[in-house]
C-alpha positions in Angstrom: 145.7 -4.8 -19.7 148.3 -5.9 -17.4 148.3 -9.5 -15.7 148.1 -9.6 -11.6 150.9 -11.7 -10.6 151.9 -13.0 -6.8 155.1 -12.3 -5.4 156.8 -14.5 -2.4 157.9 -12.6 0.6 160.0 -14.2 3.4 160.4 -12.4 6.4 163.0 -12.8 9.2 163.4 -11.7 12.4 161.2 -8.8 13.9 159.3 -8.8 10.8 158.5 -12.5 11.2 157.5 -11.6 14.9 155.5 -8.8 13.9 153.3 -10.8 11.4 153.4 -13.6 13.3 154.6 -15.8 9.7 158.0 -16.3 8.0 155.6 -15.7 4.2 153.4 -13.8 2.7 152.2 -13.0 -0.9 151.4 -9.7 -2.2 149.4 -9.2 -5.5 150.8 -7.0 -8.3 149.0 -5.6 -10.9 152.2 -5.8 -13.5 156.1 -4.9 -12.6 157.4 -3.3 -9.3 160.6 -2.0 -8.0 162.1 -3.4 -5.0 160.9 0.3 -3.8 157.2 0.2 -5.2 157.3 -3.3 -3.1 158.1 -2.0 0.2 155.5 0.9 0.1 152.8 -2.0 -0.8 154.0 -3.5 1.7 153.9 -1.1 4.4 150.0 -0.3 3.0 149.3 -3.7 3.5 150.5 -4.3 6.9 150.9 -0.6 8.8 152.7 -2.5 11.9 155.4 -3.6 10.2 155.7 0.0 8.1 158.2 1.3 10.7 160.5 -1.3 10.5 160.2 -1.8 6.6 162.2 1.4 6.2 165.3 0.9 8.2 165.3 -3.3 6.7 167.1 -4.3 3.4 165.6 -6.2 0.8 167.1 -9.0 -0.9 165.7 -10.7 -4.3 166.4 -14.0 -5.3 168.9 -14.0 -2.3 171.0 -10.9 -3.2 170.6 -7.3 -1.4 169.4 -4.9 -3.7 168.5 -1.3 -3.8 164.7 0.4 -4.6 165.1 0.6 -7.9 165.9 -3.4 -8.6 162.6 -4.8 -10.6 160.9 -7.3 -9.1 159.7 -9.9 -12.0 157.0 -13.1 -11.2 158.7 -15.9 -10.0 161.2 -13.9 -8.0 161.9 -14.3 -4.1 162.1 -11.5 -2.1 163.6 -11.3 1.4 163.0 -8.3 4.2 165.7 -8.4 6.3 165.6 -6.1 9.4 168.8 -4.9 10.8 170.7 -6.8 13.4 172.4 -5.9 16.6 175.0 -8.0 18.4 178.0 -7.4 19.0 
């Protein structure tokens, strides 16, 4: 039996617009990939599904790819892309 544990998610940007918060918690029901996150994620909240895909994610304040584990305790960040110029 696996233990449920919550896992912090800041959002910036258009995702922050989207949701209409800069946090939100998602429940897991034991370890994740950065990966297994975002598809959650985009489950939980299909208007911000879109945008999920094209944003990076960055745990405990350093970009990572899918594959990085996501452990209780750890922040994760979605970061949408930015334009300017």
């Amino acid at each position: 039996m696996s233990a449920t544990h919550r896992i912090r998610i800041r959002l910036f940007a258009q995702a922050r617009d989207i949701l209409g918060t800069g946090e939100i918690y998602v429940d897991c029901d034991g370890p994740a990939s950065a990966g297994e996150l975002r598809s959650r994620l985009a489950d939980l909240h299909p208007d911000l599904a879109p945008l999920l895909s094209r944003s990076a994610l960055a745990v405990n304040l350093e970009y990572v790819d899918d594959a990085r584990p996501v452990k209780p305790g750890d922040e994760v960040a979605v970061v949408p892309p930015v334009a300017g110029g």
